[in-house]
Steps between C-alpha positions, in 0.01 A plus 500: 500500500764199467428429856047528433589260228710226634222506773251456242739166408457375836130578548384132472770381708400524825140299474690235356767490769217472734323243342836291476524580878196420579516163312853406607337540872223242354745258361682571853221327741448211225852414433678631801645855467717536181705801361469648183754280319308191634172619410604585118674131497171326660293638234700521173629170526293275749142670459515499137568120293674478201177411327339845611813694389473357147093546531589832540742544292266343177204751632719796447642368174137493379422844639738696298568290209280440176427119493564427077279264323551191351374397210222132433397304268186310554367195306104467692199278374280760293223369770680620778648814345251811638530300867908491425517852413234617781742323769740686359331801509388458826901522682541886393869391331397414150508673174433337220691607155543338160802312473653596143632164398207212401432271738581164376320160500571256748641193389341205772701255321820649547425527845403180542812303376703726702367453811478120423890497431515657835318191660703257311841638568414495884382135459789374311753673782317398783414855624156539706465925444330659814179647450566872610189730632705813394346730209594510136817703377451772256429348179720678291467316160188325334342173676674275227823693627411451848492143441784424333706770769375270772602147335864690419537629829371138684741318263781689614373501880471110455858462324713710808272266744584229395852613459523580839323141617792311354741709604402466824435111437854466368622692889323244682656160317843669593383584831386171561798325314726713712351405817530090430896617458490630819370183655729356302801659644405445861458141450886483388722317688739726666817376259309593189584812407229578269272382185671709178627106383129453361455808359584394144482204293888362408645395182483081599182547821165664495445656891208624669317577852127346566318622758193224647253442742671275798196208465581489120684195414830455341488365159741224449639591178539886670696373807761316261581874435490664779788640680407684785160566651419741800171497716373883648131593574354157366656601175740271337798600269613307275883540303543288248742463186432272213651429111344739231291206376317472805395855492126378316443258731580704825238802358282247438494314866488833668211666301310190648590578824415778733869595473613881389806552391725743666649816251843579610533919380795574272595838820501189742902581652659171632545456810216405796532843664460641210296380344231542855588866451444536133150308507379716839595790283301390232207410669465869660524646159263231380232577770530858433470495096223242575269799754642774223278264238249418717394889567544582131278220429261675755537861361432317143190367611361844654562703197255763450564475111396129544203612720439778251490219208314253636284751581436622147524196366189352747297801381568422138407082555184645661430747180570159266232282704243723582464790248604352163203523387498897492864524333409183259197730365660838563265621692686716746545875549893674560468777720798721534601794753708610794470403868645678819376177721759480774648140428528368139294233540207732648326475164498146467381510871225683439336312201538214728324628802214559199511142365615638167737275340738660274879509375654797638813649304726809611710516201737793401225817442484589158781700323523870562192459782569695840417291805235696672567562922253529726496789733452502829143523601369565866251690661735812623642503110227500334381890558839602367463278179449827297868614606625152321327561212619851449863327550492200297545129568826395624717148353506194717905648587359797625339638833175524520399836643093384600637414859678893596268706318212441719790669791677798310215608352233587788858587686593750247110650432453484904830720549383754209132477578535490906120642617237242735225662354639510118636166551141370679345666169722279248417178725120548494535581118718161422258283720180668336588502107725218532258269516423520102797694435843276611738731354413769778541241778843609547333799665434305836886453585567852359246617692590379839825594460441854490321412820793371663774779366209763609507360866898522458502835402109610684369601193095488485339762259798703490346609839821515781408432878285233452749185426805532718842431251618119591807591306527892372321736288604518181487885480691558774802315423498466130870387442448249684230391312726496192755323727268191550386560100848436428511155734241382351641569142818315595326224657314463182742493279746300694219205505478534102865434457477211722216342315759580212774309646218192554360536098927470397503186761231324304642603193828326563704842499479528873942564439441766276283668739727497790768617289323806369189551651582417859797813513192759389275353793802518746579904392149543470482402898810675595419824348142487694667415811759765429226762549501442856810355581813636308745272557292169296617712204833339531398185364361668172850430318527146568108459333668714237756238447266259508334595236748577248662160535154402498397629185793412352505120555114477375646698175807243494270227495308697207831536288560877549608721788368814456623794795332780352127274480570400885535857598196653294309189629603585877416867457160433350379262749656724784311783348160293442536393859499869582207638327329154578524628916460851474181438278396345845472791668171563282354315804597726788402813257089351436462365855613890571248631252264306620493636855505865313213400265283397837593848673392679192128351465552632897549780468237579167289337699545765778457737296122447453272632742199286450516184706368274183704680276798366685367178569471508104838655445686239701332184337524640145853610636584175668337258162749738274774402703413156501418467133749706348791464759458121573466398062822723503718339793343121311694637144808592691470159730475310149830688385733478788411118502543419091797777460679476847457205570375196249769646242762320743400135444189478290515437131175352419588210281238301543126437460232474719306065558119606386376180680177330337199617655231238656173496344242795638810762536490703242857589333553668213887439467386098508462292143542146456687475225741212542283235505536279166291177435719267301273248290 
């Protein structure tokens, strides 16, 4: 048996180490002949770009997790409001609700001066804002709020610029004051030993250093105080040393001339040498404070906040110009409700794309209101929609189950139900009824399931000798039937506590789950293993351990350690764990019944000795089976999935998006309600 069903574990195995043969021999004539390792490094990380990964990677976040809702405010002319609110309509993500707090009126005014202290502070500091092609933030608080959020913000964006401008003004005086020093100093004689005599004024002589253009003329009363001058680059330096009282007069001359005067630092060290060393030094850390400015200048000026603002703020001088007239009467409808559109400014977006003009708001949602998530919705979940509403609607933090159902359950009713004929029956049944009735439609993949597991295990009719067994008759090896039940029990479960350990990552308590969850999973997997091969029991003690210290740092963290809770918890879930598997085995024991229910009609049927009576005995046999057998394998189907499996992660916390429906589809569950015309 432990040998049939470790084959059974390996059945798929060989077609896909074919296929992976047969398409490393294709990548082999196209890219020369690679081995394995190559082939697995070509395509995980040449074939596929980082841009596909994360493609991927936001596709399968949207497959199994409920997309949550945010919540809008709209302020729309009352002319435009049916065309707003049929735009709306018209995406599939909207559902309108009444907001509980009052809308309230819009104050242009307000608006107005803030917008135009906006314009005036950027005119009186010289700052020419970019006009960004980027949408709208979130507005978060009223228009008037808006506003005055954007003047703050721009205020406090202009003050650090220009902070940051004259800091980097003041770094290039001193680098440009350093390097006249440094012509300076080469244009020493080579007995001078350096220029720290001029770097203060005395107690009886004022002294200073003058840097000028060589064509620039001496004045005379200058050169009568002049001690030294030098000549380097057609720069001229001039040292001179006069009385205190002819300190006014020599500012005076100079601020005539093209002249600048020379600072000497205070950290200048005497000495020529030294004093080359100390301004080279200077200059490096100059030139690299002066690019550390420069690029936060350049990260200041690509702030999304700033885009963001200017932004809002465009959209609220365009509401001021061009539609006071509907908030100076009042004549404007707030619409309120939820949205699932992908990006936040998709509702914005679309009223644009209609030509509506409007002042979208996503405020906070009102108090005590649940956000709404939107399901996922395609056309192989759909038949199994009845399934989610017999489970509930799960919270934006938890895994939405629309994307395996439409697998476990035609895998589980296929395995219980495994006939071609009985399954072809089902499949004709969901394709003809399901055309008016939906909630059969799940028929069709229930139905050709049974197909499939009756090839496996040449079941058609109950009638042997006319489907050859692809895999084994279920009546003649019947433990191993339960053996594969059992796999697929495991396999089942295992995948809920996974989706667990995903939920208590989005929840922040991913820690807590690998401290007390992730022991149960590993002894869970050890003792399965186990069943074949002994010796993985070993590692049950350390899993053990594991979970006690576990448990007992989440209770530390709590306040209280509590032994005697850990224990009773760890025997309970051991214990649920074990009914949860064994009540698998319900699957091998109906797929077995249902071979012996087939036989039966048989062998009734055989009883009869009239050729139409036997006819009629097998069909009213056969429609029995189908009928009674196949609404019987769909209750237990339904239970193994909510009990065994959805009680792992699911808690249904939230509520299902009913989007607004277009005009001509008729829903019932869709009232406009939210819609309030303020006069």
């Amino acid at each position: 048996m432990t040998q049939g069903i470790l084959g059974d574990l390996l059945l798929v195995y060989p077609a896909l180490i074919l296929g992976f043969r047969k398409s490393s021999r294709k990548v082999g004539r196209v890219k020369t002949s690679r081995r394995y390792a190559d082939w697995v490094e070509y395509w995980l990380f040449r074939g596929v770009t980082r841009k596909t990964s994360l493609r991927i990677v936001d596709n399968l976040r949207e497959l199994v997790r409920p997309r949550e809702a945010s919540w809008f405010e709209l302020y729309v002319p009352r002319n435009q409001t049916v065309y707003a609110i049929e735009s709306l309509a018209a995406t599939g993500e909207v559902q309108l609700e009444p907001g509980a707090r009052q809308a309230s009126h819009l104050h242009l005014e307000n608006i107005r001066q803030s917008l135009s202290e906006l314009d005036e502070f950027c005119k009186t500091h010289q700052i020419a804002l970019p006009v960004y092609q980027v949408a709208p933030s979130k507005l978060i608080s009223s228009p008037e709020e808006t506003a005055e959020q954007a003047l703050y913000y721009v205020r406090h964006w202009g003050e650090r610029l220009v902070s940051l401008q004259e800091e980097m003004h003041r770094l290039q005086q001193e680098k440009e004051n350093l390097r006249l020093l440094q012509k300076l100093l080469k244009a020493l004689h080579e007995d001078d030993t350096g220029i720290e005599l001029f770097a203060h004024h005395g107690d009886f002589l004022c002294k200073g250093i003058y840097a000028c253009p060589h064509s620039h003329p001496m004045n005379p009363v200058l050169s009568k105080i002049v001690i030294r001058s030098y000549v380097q680059d057609e720069m001229v330096f001039f040292l001179f040393a006069a009385l205190p009282d002819q300190q006014t007069d020599v500012n005076h001359l100079l601020e005539q001339s093209d002249c600048i005067e020379v600072d000497i630092p205070d950290w200048l060290s005497p000495g020529r040498p030294a004093q080359e060393q100390g301004i080279a030094e200077r200059l490096a850390t100059i030139e690299h404070l002066y690019h550390d400015i420069q690029h936060k200048i350049e990260l200041h000026w690509a702030s999304s906040e700033l885009k963001k603002t200017l932004a809002n703020a465009t959209v609220l001088r365009w509401f001021v110009d061009n539609a006071k007239e509907v908030t100076e009467h009042g004549e404007y409808c707030h619409v309120t409700g939820w949205s699932s559109l992908e990006k936040p400014a998709s509702v914005e977006s679309v009223l644009e794309s209609a030509n509506i003009h409007a002042i979208v708001r996503h405020p906070f949602p009102p108090l005590n209101s649940l956000p709404p998530v939107r399901m996922l919705e395609t056309w192989w979940s759909r038949p199994f929609h009845l399934f989610q509403a017999f489970s509930g609607t799960p919270g934006s933090n938890e895994i939405d189950p629309g994307f395996i159902i439409p697998i476990v359950v035609p895998l589980l009713f296929g395995f219980m139900f495994p006939d071609v004929g009985h399954g072809l029956i089902l499949l004709l049944v969901g394709i003809f009824f399901g055309v008016r009735q939906r909630n059969i439609r799940f028929l069709i993949p229930c139905g050709a399931s049974s197909i499939i597991f009756g090839i496996l295990f040449g079941e058609l009719f109950g009638m042997e000798g006319l489907l050859p067994a692809l895999w084994f008759r279920p009546l003649d090896e019947p433990l191993r039937v339960f053996g594969v039940s059992l796999l697929f029990g495991f396999g089942l479960i295992l995948t809920g506590m996974v989706f667990s350990a995903i939920e208590a990552r989005w929840r922040g308590l991913g820690l807590e789950w690998c401290a007390r969850e992730a022991p149960i999973v590993g002894l869970y997997i050890t003792a399965a293993i186990g069943i074949f091969f002994h010796t993985a029991l070993v590692a049950m003690p350390v899993f053990l351990i594991w979970y006690l210290a576990g448990s007992s740092w989440v209770q530390s963290r709590r306040g209280k350690i509590e032994i005697s809770v850990t224990i009773g918890s760890l025997l309970q879930t051991v214990f649920e764990l074990l009914l949860n598997s064994v009540s698998f085995m319900r699957i091998g024991a109906f797929a077995l019944a249902h071979a012996g229910l087939t036989i039966t009609v048989i062998m009734l049927a055989d009883k009869i000795d009239n050729e139409a009576g036997y006819l009629l005995a097998l069909v009213i046999g056969h429609l029995l089976v189908v009928g009674i057998e196949g609404l019987v394998v769909f209750i237990q189907t339904t239970r193994l999935i909510f009990f065994e499996f959805f009680i792992r992660f699911l808690r249904v916390d939230g509520r299902p998006l009913k989007p607004l429906a277009p005009p001509g589809m008729n829903r019932v569950d869709t009232k406009i309600k939210s819609v309030r015309f303020d006069k």
